[in-house]
N, C-alpha and C positions, 0 to 999 in steps of 0.2 A: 504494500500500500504506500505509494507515493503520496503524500499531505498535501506537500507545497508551501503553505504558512503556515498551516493549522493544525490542529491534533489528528492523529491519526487513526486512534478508535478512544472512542467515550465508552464508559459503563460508566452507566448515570445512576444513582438512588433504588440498586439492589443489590442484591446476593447472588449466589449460589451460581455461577458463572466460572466456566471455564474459556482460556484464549488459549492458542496450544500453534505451535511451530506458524509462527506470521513475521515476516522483516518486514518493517514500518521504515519509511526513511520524510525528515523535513530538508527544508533547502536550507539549514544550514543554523547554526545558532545566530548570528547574525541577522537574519532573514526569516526564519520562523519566529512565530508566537506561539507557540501550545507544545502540548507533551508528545512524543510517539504511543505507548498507551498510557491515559488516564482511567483511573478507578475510584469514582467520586461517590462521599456520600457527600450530597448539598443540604439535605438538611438538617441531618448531625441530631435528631430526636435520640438513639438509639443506636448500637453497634446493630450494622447488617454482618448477614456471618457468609461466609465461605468461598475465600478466591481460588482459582486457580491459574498463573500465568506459565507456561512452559513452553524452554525453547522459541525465545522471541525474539533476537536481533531488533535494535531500534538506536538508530543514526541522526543525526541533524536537526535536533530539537533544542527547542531554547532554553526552557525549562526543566527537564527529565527526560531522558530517555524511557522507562517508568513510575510512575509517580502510585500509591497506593496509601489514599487515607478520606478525611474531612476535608475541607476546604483549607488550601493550602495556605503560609502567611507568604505571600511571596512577596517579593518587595513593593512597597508603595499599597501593601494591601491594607486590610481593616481587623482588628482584632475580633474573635467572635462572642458574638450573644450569647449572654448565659443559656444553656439549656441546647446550644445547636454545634455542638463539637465533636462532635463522636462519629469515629471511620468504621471500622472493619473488624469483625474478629475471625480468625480460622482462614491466614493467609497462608499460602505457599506460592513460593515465586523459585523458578528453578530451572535452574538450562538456559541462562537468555544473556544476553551481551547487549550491553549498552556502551556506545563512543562516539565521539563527537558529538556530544550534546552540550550548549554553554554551561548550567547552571549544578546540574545532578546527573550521574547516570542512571542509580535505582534508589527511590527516594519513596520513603514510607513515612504519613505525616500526619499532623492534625489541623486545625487553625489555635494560633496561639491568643491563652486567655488566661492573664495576670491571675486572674482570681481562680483558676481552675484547682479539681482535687483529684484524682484519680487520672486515667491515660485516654487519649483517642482511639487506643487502637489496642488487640489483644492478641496475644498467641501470633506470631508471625515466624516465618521462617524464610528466609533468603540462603539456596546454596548452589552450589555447583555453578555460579557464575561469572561475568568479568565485566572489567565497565575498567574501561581508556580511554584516555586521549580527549576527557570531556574538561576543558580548557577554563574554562570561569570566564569571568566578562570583568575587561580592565574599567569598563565606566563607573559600576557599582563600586563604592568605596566603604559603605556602611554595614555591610556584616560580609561572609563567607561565600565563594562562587568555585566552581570547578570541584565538586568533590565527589567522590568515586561511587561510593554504597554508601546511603544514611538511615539509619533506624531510628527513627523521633519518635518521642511521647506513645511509649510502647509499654504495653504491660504483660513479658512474658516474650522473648524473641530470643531466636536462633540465627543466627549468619554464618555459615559452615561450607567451608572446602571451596571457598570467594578469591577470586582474585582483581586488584586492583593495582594499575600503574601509568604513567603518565600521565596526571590529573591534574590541574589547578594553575599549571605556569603562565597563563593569565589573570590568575585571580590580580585585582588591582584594591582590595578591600587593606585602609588601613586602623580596621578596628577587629576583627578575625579571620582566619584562613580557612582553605581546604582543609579535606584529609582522605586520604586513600580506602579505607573502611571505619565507621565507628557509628557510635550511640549517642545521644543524648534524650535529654530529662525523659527516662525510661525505667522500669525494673525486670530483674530477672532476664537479663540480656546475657547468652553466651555466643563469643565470638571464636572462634576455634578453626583449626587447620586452613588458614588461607595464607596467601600471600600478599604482601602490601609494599613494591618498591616504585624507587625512580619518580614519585609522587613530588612537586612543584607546589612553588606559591610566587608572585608576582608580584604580591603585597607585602606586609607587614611583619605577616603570623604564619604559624604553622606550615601547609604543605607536608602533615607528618603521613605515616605510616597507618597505625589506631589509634583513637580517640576513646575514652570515658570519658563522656564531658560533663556540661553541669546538670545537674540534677539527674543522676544515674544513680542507681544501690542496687543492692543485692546482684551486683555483676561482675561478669568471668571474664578476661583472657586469657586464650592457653591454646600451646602448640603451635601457636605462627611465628612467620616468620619477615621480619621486616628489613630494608636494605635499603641503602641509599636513600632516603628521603631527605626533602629540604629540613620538615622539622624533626618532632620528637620519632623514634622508632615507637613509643608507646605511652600515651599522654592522659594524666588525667587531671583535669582541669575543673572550676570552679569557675562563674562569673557572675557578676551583680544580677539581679534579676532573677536568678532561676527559680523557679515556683516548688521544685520539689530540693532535696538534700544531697549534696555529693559521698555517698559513705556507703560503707562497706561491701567492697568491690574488692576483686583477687585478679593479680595478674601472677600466672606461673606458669611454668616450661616454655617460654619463650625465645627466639632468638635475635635479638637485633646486631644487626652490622653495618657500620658508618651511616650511619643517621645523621640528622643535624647536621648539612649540607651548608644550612645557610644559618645565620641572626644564630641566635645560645640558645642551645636545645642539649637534654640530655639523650642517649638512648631509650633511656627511662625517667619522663620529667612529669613529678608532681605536685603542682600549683595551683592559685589562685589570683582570681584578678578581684576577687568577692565572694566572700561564701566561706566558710570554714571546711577544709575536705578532711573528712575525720574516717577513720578506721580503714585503715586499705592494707592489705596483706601481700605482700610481693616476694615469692620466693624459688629458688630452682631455674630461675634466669640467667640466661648467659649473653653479655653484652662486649663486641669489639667494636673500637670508636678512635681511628685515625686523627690524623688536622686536614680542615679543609680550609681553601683558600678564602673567602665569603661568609665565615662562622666561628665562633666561638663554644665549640661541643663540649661536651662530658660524657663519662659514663650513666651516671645518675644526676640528676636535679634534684631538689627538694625545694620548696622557699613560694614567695611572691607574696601579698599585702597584707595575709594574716598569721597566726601561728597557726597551722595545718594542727590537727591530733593524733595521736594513734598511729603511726606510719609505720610500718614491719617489714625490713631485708631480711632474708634468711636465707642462705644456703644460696647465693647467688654468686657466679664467676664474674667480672667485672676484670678487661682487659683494656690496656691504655696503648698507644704508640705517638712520639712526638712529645711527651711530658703534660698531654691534657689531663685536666685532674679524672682522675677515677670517679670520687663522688664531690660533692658539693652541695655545701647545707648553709641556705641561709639564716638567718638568723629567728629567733624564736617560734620554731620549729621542734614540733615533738615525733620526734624521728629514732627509732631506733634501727641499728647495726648488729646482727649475731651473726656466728656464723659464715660471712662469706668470705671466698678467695680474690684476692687482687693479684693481677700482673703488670705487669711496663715492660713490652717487649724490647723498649731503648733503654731500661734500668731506669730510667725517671719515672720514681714515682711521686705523684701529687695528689694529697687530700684538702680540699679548701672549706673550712666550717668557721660559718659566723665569721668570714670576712678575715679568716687567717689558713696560711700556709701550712702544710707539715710532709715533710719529706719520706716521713717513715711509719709503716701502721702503729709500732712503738709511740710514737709521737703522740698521733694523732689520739689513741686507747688513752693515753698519760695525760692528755689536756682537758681531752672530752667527757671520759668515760664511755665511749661507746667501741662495742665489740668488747662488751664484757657481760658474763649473764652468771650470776649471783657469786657479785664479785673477782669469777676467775677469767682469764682471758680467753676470747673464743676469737676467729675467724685465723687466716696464714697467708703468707705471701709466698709462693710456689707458682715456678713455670708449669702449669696445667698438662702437661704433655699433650696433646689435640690433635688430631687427624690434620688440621691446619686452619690458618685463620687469611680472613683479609682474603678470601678467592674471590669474591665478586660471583657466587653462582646467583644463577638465577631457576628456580627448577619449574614455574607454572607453564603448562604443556608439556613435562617430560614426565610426568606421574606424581607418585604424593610425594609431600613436602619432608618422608622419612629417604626420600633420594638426596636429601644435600649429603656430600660427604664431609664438610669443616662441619669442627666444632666436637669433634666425636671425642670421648677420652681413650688412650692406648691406653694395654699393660703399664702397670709400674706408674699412672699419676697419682699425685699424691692425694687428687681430690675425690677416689674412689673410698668409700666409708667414712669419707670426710665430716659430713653432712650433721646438722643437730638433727636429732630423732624430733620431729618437730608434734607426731601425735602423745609424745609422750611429756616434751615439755610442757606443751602449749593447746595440746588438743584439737591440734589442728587436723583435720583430715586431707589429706595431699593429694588424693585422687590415686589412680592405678595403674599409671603408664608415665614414660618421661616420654619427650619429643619423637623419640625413632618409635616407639610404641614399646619399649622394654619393658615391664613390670616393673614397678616400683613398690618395694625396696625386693635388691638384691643382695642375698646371705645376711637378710636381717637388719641390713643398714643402706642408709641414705646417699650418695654421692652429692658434690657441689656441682651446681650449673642445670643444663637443659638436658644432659646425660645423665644417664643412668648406664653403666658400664655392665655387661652381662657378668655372671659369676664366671665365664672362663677367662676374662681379661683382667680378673683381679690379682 
């Protein structure tokens, strides 16, 4: 279905619809006005229930490639009426490529309503698909353009085995950016096994990898893998306004690799611009982070306009090249450290907290206190032994994301049992698999990073 300016198929104010192997093309983000498919409730009385989008191809749209919810806020729009908000519930959306479209490529929404309590939209699942090349629009300066997959004001969503890359390098917004897949003011979002690189911004902000943004809880990431992006590899943010709470969200088995391309970004950066982001759990990640020419990176962030609470490193690999700091904590920040391994493949190592240097995790332990758990000292400084770092793979189209071969631990490192027993300290349940799909724990204990080393490599 060729559009021309306009949308390419409407579902107008029902249910129970399926669209199934259709390429939709507009003439261009520039020159279209409408979505490739739209899925509208207009008038938002009630969740209608049950999508089906699969295997859809959708190009050259202004707005979305596919858009699925309420009335959208899209820019210059109007906020909604009490009582008329509410999209969809019993989505799946699955098999379908969205690229070249200015604004979103698959875009799941409500209309936004300061005063709202509860989601637009329920049960959603986005997987097995990809969305490129969809560029932002440099005229828009007031919030986010070009971003890849977005799950909005969701309650209960799946984005699974997704890939996302080259998005946003138009974006011209200098108040937020893109980002290659994520969430916002949502719950109960897992985001899992996709890919998210080579992801742009033109503006200000971001350009990252994943997002947990503001008003997100009770949400997962885990098993993906992030590369090259302008901003964060894995971000979770807070900002003024959001109607719901930023807290308690896990990011674990992850891998990011030279992220923070451009502007100061961690691999793993979590902040606020507004909003206290309290309870977040991060652990069994493993991050490499070069110098780039156009940024000022790290391994880890922490910091921005409030004291953050509750912040949990545990059992994370954290690898440096070029003397960038490892972690970085700004100041009144309630952040803790157990646990994890550091390297500096150039022997320079740098920790920066609260606006001071330290050269040595000694240092850092003696100043801070942190990376000590009842009183005794926990985390080590060890060359990780690793299948290798810094290859630049990219594995989306060559099968799952257990084909990358960096990052693996050989025989003999030392961060195999390394690991704090974290259901035992802490109670945490860690799930049953690291990255390559290994059982987790092997011979009883835990390794540091996204590996989990089999018991014959011990």
């Amino acid at each position: 279905i060729h559009s021309g300016f306009g949308t390419a198929v409407l579902v107008l104010n029902i249910g129970g619809v399926t669209l199934r192997d259709l390429e939709v093309r507009g003439d261009g983000g520039d020159t279209n006005r409408g979505y490739g498919v739209e899925v509208l409730n207009e008038n938002g009385a009630a969740r209608l229930d049950s999508i089906r989008l699969d295997n859809i191809t959708a190009s050259g749209f202004h707005w979305s490639g596919i858009y699925v919810g309420g009335v959208p806020s899209t820019p210059g729009s109007q906020q909604a009426p009490a009582g008329r908000r509410y999209g969809f519930r019993d989505v799946q959306i699955s098999h379908c490529t969205a690229h070249g479209n200015m604004y979103y490529g698959i875009w799941v929404s409500g209309p936004w309503w300061v005063g709202k309590t509860g989601y637009a939209n329920e049960h959603v699942t986005i997987s097995d698909s990809l969305a490129y090349d969809n560029p932002g629009d440099p005229a828009y300066k007031e919030n986010h353009s070009g971003n890849g997959i977005l799950l909005d004001d969701t309650d209960g969503g799946l984005i699974d085995r997704c890939t996302a890359w080259h998005n946003g390098a138009a974006n011209g917004s200098t108040q937020g950016g893109p980002v290659g897949i994520w969430t916002d003011e949502s719950n109960a979002v897992t985001i899992q096994f996709c890919e998210s690189y080579n992801n742009r911004t033109g503006g200000a902000a971001d350009g990252g990898g994943f997002d947990v943004d503001g008003g997100v809880t009770n949400s997962v990431l885990q098993y993906n893998y992030s590369h090259g992006n302008d901003g964060a590899g894995y971000l979770v943010w807070s900002y003024g306004g959001a109607v719901h709470p930023l807290a308690h969200n896990l990011i674990r088995y992850n891998i990011s690799e030279n992220d923070g391309r451009k502007h100061r970004y961690g691999g793993i950066h979590i902040g606020t611009s507004g909003g206290v982001v309290e309870d977040i759990e991060v652990y069994n990640n493993t991050v490499f982070m070069a110098g780039a020419s156009d940024a000022q990176p790290c391994d880890v962030w922490v910091g921005g306009s409030e004291p953050n609470k509750r912040i949990k490193f545990w059992n994370n690999l954290l690898i440096s090249d070029g003397g960038l700091p490892l972690v970085e904590i700004e100041p009144r920040q309630d952040v803790t450290f157990q646990g994890n391994a550091y390297w500096a493949s150039d022997g320079r190592f740098l920790f920066v907290d609260s606006g001071e240097p330290y050269s040595t995790l000694d240092q850092w332990r003696a100043a801070t206190g942190r990376e000590r758990l009842r009183g005794k000292p926990t985390g080590l400084v060890a060359d990780p032994k690793l299948t290798g770092i810094n290859a630049g793979e990219t594995v989306a189209g060559k099968g799952p994301l257990s084909n990358l071969t960096a990052y693996r631990l050989t025989p003999g490192s030392p961060l195999i049992n390394a690991g704090l027993d974290l259901a035992r300290e802490f109670g945490i349940e860690v799930g049953n698999r690291d990255y390559w799909g290994t059982p987790v724990p092997q011979a009883g204990r835990v390794g540091i990073g996204a590996c989990e080393a089999p018991a014959d490599a011990r």
